[in-house]
PDB file of N, CA, C and O in Angstrom:
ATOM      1  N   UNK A   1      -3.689  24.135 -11.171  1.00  0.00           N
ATOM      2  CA  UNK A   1      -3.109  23.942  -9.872  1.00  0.00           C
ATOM      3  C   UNK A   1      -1.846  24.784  -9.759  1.00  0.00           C
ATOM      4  O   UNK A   1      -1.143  25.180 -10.689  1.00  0.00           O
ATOM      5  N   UNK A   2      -1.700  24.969  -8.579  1.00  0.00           N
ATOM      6  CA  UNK A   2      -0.368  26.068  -8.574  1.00  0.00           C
ATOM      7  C   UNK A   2       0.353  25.362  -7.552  1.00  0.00           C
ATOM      8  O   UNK A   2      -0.187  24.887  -6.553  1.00  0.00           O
ATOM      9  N   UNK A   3       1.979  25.279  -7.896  1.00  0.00           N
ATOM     10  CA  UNK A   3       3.044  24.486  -6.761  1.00  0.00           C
ATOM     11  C   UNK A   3       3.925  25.089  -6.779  1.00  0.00           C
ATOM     12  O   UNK A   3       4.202  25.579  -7.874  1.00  0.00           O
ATOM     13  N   UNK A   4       4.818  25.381  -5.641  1.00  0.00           N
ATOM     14  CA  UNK A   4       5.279  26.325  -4.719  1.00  0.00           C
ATOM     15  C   UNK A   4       6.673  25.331  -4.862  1.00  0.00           C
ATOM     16  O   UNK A   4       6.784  24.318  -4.171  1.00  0.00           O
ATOM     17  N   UNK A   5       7.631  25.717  -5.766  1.00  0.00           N
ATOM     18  CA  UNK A   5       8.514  24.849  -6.160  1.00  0.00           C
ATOM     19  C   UNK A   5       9.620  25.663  -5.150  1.00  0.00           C
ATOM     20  O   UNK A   5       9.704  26.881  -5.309  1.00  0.00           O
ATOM     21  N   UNK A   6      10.612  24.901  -3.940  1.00  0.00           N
ATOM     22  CA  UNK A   6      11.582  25.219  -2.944  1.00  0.00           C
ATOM     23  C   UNK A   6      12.885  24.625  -3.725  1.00  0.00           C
ATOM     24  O   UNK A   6      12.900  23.424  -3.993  1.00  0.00           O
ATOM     25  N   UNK A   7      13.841  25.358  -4.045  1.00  0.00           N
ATOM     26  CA  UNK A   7      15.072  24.794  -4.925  1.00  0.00           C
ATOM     27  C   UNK A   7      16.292  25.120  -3.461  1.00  0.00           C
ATOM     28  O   UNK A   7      16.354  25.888  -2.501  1.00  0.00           O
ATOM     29  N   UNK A   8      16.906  24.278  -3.909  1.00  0.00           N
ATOM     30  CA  UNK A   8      17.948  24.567  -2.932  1.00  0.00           C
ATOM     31  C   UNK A   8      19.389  23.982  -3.835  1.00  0.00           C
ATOM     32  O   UNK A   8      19.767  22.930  -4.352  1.00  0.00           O
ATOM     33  N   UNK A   9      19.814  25.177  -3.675  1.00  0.00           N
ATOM     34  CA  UNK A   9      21.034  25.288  -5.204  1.00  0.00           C
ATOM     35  C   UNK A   9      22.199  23.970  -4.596  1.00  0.00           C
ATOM     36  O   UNK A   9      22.820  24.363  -3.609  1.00  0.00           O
ATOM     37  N   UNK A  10      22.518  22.682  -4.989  1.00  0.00           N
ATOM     38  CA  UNK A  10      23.732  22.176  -5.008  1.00  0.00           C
ATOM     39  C   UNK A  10      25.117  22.777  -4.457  1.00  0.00           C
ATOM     40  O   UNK A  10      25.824  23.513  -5.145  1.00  0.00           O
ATOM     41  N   UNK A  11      25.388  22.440  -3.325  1.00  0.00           N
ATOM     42  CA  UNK A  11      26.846  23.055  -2.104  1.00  0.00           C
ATOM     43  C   UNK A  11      26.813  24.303  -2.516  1.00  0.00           C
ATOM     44  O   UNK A  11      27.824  24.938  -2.814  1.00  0.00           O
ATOM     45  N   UNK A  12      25.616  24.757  -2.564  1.00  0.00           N
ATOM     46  CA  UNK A  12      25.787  26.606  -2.011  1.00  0.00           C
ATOM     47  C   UNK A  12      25.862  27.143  -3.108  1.00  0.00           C
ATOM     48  O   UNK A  12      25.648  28.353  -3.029  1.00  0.00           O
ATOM     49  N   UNK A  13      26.232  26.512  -4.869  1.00  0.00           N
ATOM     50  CA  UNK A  13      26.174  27.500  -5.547  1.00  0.00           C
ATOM     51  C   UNK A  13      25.285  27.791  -6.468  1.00  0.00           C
ATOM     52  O   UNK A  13      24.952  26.862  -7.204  1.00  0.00           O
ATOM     53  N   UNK A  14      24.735  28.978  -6.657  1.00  0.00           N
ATOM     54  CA  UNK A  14      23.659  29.375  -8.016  1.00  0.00           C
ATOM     55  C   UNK A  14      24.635  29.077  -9.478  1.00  0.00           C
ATOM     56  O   UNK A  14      24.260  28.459 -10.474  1.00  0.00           O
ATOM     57  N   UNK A  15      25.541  29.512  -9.324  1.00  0.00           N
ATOM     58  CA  UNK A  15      26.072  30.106 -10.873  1.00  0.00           C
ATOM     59  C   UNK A  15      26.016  28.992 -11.713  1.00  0.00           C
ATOM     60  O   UNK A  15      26.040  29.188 -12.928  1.00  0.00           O
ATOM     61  N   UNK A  16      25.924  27.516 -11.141  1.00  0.00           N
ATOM     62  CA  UNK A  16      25.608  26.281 -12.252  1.00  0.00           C
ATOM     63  C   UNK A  16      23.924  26.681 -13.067  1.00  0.00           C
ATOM     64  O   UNK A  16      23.636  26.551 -14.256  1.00  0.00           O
ATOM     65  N   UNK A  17      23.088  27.160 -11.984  1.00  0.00           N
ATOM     66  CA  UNK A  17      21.919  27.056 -12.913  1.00  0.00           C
ATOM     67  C   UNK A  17      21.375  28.678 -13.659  1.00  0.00           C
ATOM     68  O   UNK A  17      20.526  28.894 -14.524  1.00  0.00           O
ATOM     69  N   UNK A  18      22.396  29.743 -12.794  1.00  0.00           N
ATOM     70  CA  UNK A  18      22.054  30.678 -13.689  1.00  0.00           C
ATOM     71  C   UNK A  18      22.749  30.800 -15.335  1.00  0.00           C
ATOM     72  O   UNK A  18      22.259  31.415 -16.282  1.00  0.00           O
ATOM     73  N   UNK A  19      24.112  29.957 -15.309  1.00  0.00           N
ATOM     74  CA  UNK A  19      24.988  30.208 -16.784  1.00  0.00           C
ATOM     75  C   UNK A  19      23.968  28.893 -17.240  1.00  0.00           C
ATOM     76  O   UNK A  19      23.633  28.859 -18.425  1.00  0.00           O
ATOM     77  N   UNK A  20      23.534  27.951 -16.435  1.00  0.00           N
ATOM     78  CA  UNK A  20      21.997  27.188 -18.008  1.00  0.00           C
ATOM     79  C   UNK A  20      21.062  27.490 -18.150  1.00  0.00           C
ATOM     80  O   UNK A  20      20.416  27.081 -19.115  1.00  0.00           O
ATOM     81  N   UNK A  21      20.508  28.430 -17.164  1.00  0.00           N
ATOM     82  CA  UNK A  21      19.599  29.094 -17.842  1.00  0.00           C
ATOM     83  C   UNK A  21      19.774  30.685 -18.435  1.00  0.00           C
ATOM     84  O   UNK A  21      18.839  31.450 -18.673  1.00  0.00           O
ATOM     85  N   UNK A  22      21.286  30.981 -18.617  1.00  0.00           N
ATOM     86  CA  UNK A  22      21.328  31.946 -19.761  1.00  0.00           C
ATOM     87  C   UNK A  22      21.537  31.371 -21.136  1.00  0.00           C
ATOM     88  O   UNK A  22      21.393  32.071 -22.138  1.00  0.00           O
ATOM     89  N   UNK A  23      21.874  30.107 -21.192  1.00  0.00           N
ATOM     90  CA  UNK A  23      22.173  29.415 -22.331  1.00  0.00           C
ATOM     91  C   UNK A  23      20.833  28.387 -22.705  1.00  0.00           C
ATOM     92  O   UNK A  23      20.783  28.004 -23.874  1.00  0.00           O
ATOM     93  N   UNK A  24      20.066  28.060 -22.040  1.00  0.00           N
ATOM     94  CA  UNK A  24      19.127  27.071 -22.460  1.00  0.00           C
ATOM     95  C   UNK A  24      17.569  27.704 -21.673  1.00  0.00           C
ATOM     96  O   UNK A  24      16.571  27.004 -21.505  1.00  0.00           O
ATOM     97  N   UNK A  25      17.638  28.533 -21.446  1.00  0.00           N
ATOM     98  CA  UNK A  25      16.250  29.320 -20.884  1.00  0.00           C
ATOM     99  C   UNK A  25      16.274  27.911 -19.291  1.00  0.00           C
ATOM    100  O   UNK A  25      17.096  27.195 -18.720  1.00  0.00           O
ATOM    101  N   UNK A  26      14.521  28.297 -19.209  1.00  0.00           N
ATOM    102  CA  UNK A  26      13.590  27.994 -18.366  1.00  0.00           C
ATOM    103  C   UNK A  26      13.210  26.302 -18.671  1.00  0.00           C
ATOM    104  O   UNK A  26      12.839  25.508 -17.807  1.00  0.00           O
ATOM    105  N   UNK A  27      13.368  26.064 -19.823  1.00  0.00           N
ATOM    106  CA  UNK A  27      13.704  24.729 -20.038  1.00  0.00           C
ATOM    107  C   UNK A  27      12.146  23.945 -19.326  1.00  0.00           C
ATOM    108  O   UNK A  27      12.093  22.786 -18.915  1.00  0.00           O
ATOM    109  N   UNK A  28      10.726  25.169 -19.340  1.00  0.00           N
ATOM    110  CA  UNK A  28       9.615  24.466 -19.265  1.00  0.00           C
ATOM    111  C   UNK A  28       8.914  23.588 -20.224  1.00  0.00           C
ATOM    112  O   UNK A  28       9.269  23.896 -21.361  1.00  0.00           O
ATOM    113  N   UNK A  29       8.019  22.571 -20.223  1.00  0.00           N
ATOM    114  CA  UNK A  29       7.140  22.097 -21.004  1.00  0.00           C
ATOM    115  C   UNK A  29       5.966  22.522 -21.330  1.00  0.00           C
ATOM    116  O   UNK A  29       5.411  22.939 -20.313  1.00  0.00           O
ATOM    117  N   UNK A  30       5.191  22.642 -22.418  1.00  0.00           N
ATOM    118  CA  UNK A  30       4.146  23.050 -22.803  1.00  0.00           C
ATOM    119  C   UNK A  30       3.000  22.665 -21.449  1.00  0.00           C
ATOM    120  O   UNK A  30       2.913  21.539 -20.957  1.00  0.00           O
ATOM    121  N   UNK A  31       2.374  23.581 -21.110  1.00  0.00           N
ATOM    122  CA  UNK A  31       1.705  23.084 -20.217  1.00  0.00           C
ATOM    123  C   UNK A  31       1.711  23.415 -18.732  1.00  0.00           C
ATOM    124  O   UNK A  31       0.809  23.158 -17.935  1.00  0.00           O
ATOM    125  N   UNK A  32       2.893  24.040 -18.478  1.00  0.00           N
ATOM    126  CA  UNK A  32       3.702  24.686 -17.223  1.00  0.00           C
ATOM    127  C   UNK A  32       3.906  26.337 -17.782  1.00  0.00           C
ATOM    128  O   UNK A  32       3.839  26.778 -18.930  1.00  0.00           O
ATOM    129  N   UNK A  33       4.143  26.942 -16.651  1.00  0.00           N
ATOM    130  CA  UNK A  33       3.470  28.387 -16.663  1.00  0.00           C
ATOM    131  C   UNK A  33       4.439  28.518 -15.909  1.00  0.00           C
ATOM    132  O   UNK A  33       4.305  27.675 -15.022  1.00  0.00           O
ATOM    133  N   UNK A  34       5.314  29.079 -15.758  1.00  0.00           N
ATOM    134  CA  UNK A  34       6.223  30.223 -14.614  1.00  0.00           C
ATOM    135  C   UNK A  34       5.100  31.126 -14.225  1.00  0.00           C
ATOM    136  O   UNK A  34       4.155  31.371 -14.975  1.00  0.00           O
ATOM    137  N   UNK A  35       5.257  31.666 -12.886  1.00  0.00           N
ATOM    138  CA  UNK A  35       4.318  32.643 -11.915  1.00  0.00           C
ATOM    139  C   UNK A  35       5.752  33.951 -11.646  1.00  0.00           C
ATOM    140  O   UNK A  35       5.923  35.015 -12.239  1.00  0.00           O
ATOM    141  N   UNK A  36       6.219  33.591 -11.017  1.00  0.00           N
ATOM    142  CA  UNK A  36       6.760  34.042 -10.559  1.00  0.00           C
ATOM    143  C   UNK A  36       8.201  33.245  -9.599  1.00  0.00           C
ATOM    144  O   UNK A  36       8.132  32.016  -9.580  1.00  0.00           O
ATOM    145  N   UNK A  37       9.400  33.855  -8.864  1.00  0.00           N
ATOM    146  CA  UNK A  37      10.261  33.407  -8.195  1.00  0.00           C
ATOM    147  C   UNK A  37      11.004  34.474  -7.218  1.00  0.00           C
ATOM    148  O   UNK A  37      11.020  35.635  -7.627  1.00  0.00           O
ATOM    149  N   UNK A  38      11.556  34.227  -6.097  1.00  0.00           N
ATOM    150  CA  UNK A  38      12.096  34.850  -5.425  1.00  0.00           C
ATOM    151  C   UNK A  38      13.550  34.089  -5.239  1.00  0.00           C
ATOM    152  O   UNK A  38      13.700  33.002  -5.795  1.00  0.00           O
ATOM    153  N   UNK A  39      14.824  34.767  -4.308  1.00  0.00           N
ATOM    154  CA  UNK A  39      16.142  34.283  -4.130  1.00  0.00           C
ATOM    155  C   UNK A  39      16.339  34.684  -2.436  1.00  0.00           C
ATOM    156  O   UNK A  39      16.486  35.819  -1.984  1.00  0.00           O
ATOM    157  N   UNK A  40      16.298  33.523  -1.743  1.00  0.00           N
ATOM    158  CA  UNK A  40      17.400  34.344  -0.469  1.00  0.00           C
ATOM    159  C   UNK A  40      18.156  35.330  -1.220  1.00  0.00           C
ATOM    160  O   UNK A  40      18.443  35.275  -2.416  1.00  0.00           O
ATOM    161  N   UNK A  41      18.595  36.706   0.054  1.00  0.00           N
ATOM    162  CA  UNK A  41      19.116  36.954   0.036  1.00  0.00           C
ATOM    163  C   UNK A  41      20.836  36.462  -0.089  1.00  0.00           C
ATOM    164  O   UNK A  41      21.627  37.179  -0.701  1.00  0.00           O
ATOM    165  N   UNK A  42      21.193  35.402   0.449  1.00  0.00           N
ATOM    166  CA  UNK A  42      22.392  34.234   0.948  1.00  0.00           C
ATOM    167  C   UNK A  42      22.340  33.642  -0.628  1.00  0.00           C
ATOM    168  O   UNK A  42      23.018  32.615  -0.656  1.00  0.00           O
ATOM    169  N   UNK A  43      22.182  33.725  -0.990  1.00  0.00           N
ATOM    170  CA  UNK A  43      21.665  33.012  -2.978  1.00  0.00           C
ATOM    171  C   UNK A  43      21.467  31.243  -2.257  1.00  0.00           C
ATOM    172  O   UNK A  43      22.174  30.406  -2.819  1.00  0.00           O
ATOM    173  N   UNK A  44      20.872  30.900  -1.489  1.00  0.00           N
ATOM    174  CA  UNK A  44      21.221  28.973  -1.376  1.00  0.00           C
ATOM    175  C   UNK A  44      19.633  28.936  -2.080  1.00  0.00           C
ATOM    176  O   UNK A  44      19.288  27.818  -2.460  1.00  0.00           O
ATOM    177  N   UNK A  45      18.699  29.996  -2.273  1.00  0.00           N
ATOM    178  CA  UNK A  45      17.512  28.882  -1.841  1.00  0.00           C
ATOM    179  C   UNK A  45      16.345  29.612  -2.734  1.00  0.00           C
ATOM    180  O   UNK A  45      15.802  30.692  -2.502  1.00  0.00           O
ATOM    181  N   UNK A  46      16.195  29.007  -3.461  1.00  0.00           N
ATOM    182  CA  UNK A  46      15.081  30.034  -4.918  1.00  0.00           C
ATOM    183  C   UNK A  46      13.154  29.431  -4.494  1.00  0.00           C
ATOM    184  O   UNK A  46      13.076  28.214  -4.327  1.00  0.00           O
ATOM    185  N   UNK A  47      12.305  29.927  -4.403  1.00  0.00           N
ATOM    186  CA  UNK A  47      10.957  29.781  -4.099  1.00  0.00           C
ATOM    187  C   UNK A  47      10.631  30.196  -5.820  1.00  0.00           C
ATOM    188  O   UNK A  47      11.153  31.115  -6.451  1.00  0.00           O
ATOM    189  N   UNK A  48       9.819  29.409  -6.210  1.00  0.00           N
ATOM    190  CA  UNK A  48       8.865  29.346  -7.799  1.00  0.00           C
ATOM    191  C   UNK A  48       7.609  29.216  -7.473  1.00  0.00           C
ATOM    192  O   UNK A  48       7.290  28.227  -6.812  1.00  0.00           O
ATOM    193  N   UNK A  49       6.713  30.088  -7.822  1.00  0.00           N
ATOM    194  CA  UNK A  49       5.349  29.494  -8.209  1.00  0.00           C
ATOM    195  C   UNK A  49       5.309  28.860  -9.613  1.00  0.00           C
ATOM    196  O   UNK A  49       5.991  29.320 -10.528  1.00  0.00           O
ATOM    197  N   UNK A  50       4.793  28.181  -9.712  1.00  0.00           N
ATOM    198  CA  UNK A  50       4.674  27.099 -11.178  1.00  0.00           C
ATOM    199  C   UNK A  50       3.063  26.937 -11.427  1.00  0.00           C
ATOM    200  O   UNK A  50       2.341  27.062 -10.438  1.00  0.00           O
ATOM    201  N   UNK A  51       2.563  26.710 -12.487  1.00  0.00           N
ATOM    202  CA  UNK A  51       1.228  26.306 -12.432  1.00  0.00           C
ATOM    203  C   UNK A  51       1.079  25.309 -13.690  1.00  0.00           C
ATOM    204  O   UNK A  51       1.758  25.616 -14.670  1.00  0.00           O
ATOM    205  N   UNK A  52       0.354  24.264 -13.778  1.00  0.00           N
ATOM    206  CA  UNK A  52       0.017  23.655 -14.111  1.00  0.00           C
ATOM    207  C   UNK A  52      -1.262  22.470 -13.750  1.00  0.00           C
ATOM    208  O   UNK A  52      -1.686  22.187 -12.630  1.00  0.00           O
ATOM    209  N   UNK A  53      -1.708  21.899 -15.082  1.00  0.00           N
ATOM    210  CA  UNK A  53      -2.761  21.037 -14.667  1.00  0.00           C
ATOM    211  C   UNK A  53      -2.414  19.584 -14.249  1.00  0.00           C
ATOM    212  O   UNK A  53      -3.129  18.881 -13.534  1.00  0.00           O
ATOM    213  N   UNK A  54      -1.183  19.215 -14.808  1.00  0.00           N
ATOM    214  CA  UNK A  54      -0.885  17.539 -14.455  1.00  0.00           C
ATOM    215  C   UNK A  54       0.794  17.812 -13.798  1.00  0.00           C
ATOM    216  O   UNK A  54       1.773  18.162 -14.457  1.00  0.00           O
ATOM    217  N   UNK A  55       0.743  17.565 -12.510  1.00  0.00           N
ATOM    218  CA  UNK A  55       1.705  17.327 -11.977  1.00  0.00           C
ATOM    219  C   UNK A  55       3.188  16.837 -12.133  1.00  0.00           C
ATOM    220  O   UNK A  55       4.247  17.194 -11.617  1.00  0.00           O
ATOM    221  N   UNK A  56       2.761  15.648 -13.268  1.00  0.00           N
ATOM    222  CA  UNK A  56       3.872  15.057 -14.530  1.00  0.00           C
ATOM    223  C   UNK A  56       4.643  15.827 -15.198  1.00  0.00           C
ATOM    224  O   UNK A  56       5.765  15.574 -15.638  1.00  0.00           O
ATOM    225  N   UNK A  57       3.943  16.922 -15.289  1.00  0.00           N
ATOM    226  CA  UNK A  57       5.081  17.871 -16.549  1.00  0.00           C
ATOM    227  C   UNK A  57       6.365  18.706 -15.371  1.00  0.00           C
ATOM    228  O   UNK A  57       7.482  19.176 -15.591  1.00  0.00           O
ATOM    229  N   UNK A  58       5.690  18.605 -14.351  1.00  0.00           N
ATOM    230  CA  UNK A  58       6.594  19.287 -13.386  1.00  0.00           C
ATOM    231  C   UNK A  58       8.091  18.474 -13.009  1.00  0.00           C
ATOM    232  O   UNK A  58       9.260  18.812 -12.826  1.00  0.00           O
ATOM    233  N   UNK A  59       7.400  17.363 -13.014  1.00  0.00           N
ATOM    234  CA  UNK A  59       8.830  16.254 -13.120  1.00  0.00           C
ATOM    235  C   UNK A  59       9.591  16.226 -14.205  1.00  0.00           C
ATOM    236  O   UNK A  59      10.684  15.662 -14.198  1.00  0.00           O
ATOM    237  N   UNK A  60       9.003  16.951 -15.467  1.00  0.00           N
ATOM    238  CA  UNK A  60      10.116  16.456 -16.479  1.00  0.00           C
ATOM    239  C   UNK A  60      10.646  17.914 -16.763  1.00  0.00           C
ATOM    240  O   UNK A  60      11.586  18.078 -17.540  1.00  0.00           O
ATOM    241  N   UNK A  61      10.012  19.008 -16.102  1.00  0.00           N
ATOM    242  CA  UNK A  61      10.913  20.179 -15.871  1.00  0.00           C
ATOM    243  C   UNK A  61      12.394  19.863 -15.097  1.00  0.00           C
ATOM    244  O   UNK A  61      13.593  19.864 -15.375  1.00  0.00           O
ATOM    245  N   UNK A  62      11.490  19.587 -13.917  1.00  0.00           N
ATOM    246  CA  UNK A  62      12.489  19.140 -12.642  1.00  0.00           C
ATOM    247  C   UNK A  62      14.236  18.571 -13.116  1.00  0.00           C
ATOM    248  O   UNK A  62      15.365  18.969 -12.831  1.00  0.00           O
ATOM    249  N   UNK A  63      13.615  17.326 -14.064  1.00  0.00           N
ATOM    250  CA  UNK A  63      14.402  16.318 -14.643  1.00  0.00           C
ATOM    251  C   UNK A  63      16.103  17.616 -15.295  1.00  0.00           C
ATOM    252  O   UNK A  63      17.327  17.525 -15.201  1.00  0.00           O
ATOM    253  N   UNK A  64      15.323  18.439 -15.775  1.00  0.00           N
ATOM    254  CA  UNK A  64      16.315  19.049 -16.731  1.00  0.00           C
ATOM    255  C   UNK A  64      17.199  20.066 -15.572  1.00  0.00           C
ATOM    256  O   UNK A  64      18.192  20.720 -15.891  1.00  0.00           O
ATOM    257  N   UNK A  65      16.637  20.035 -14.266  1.00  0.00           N
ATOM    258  CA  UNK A  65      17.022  20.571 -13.278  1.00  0.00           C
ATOM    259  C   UNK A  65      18.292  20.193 -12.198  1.00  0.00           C
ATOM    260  O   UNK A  65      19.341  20.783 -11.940  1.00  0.00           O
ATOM    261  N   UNK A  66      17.769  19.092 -11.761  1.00  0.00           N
ATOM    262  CA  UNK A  66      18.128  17.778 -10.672  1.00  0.00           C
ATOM    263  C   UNK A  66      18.939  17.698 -10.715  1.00  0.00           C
ATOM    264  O   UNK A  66      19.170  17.395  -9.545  1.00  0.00           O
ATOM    265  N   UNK A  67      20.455  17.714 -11.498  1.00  0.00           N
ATOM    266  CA  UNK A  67      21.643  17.629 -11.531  1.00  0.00           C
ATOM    267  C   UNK A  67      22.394  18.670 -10.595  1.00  0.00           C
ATOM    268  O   UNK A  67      23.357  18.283  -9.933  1.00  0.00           O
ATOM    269  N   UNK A  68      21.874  20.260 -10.520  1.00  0.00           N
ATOM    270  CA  UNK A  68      22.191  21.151 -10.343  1.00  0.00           C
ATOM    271  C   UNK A  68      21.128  21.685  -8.948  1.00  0.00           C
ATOM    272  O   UNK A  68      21.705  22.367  -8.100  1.00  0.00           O
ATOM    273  N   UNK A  69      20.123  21.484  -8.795  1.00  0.00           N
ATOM    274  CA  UNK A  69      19.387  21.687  -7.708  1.00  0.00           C
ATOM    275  C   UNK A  69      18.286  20.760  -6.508  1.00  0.00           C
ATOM    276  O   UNK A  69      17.449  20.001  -6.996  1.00  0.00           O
ATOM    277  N   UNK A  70      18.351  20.860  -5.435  1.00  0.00           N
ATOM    278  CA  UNK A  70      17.441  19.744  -4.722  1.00  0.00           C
ATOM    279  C   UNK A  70      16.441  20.394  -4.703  1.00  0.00           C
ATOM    280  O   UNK A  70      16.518  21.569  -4.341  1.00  0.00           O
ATOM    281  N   UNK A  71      15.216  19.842  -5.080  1.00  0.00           N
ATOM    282  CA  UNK A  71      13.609  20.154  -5.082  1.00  0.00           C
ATOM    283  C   UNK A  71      12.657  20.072  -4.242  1.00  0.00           C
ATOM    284  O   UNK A  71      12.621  18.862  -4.021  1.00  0.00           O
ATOM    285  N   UNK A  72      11.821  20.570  -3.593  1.00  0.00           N
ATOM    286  CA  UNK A  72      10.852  20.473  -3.106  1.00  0.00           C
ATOM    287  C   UNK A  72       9.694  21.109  -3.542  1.00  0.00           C
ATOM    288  O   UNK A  72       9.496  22.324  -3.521  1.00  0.00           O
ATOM    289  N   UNK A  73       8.738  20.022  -4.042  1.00  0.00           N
ATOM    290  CA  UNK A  73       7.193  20.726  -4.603  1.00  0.00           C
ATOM    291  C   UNK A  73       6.261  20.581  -3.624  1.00  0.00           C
ATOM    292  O   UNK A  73       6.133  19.516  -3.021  1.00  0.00           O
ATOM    293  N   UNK A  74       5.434  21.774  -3.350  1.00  0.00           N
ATOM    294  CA  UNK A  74       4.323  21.841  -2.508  1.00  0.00           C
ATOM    295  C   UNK A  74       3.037  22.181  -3.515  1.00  0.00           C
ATOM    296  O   UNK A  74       3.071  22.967  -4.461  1.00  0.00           O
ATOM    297  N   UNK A  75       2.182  21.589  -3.184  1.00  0.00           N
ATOM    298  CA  UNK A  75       0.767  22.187  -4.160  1.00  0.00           C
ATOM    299  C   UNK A  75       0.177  23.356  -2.825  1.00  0.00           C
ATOM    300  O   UNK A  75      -0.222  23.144  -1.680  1.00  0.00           O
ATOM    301  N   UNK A  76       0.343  24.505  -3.555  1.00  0.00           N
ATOM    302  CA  UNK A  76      -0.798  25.718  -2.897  1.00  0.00           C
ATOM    303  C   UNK A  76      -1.910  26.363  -3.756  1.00  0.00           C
ATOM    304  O   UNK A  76      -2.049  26.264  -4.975  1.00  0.00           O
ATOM    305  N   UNK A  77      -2.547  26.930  -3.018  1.00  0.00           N
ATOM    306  CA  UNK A  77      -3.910  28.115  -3.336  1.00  0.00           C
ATOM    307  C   UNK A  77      -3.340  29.339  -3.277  1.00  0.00           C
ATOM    308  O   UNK A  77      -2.364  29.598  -2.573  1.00  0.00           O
ATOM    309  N   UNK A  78      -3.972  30.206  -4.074  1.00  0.00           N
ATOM    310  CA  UNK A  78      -4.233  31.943  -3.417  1.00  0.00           C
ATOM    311  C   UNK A  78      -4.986  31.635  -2.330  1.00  0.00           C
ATOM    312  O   UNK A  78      -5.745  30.670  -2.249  1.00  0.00           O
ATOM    313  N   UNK A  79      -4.690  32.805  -1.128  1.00  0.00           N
ATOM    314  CA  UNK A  79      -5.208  33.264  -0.071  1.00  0.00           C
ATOM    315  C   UNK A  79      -7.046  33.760  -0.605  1.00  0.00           C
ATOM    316  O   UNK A  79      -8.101  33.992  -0.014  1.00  0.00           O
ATOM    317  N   UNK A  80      -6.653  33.730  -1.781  1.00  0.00           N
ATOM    318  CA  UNK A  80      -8.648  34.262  -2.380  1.00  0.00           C
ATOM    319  C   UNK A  80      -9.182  32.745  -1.874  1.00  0.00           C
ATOM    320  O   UNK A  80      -9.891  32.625  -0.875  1.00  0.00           O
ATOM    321  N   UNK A  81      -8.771  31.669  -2.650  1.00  0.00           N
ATOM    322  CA  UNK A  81      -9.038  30.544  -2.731  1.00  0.00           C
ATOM    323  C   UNK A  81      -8.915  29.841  -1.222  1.00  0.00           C
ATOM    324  O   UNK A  81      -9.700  28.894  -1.154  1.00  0.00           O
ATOM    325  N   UNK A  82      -8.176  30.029  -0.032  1.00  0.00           N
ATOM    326  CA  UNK A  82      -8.384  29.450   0.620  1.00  0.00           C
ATOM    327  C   UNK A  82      -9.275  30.476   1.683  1.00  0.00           C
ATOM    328  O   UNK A  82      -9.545  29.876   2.723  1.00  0.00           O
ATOM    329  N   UNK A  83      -9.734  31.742   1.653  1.00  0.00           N
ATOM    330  CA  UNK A  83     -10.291  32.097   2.217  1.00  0.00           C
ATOM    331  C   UNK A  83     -11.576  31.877   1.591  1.00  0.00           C
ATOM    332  O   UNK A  83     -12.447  32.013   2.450  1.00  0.00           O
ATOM    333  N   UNK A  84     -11.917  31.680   0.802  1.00  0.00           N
ATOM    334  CA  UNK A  84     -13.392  31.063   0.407  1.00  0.00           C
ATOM    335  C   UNK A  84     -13.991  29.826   0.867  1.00  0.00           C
ATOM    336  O   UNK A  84     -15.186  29.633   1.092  1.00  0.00           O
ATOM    337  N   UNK A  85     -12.516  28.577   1.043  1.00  0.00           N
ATOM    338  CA  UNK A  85     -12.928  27.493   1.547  1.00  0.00           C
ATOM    339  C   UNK A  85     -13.171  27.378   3.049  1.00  0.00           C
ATOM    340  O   UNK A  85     -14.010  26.532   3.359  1.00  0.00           O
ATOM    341  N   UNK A  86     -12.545  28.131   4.145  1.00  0.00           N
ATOM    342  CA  UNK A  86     -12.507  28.682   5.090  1.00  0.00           C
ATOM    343  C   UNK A  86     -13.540  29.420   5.891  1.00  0.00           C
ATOM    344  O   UNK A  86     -13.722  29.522   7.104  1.00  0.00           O
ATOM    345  N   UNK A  87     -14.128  29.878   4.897  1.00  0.00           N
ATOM    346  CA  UNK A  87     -15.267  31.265   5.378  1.00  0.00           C
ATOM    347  C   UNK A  87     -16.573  30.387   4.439  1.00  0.00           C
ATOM    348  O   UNK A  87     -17.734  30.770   4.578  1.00  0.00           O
ATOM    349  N   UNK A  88     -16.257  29.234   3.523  1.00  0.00           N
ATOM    350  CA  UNK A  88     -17.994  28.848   3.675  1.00  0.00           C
ATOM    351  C   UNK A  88     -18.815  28.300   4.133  1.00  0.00           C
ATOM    352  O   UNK A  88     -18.391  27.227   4.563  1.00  0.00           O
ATOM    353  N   UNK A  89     -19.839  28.430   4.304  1.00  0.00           N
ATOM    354  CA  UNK A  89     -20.726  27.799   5.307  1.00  0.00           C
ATOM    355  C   UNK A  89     -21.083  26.318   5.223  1.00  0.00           C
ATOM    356  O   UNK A  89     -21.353  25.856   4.115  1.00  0.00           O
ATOM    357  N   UNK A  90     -21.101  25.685   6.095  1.00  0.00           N
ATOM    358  CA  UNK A  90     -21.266  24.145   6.603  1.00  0.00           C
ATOM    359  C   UNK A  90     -22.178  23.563   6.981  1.00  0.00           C
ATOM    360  O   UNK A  90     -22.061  22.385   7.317  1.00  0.00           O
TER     361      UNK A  90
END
């Protein structure tokens, strides 16, 4: 499954979670996959693809997070994947 993790950095600033994650990495669990991430330009607001099979491990990423950022997880598809469900026949 792939989730579309929306961070929104604590009163505007990144630099709490970029100096822990130069000191303590990515701080994922076995089982979770980094995809990829993007940054506003404005630094407030980081987009993650994440992938994983049990939803659970995403929370105990999160967990090591939460102090420093507000979360929002969405579960998405590739555009392959939803154009297949889309375009098959009924």
């Amino acid at each position: 499954m792939l989730f579309m993790i929306i961070e929104r950095f604590r009163n505007g600033n990144p630099g709490p979670v970029y100096e822990r994650f130069e000191t303590r990495g990515r701080m994922i669990p076995e089982g979770v996959e980094y995809i990829n991430s993007v940054v506003t330009d404005d630094l407030q607001t980081c987009y993650q693809v994440m992938k994983c099979d049990d939803r659970q491990l995403l929370d105990i990423w999160i967990s090591n997070w939460d102090d420093l950022v507000d979360f929002e997880v969405i579960k998405v598809m590739t555009s392959r994947e939803a154009h297949k469900i889309v375009m098959e026949p009924k």
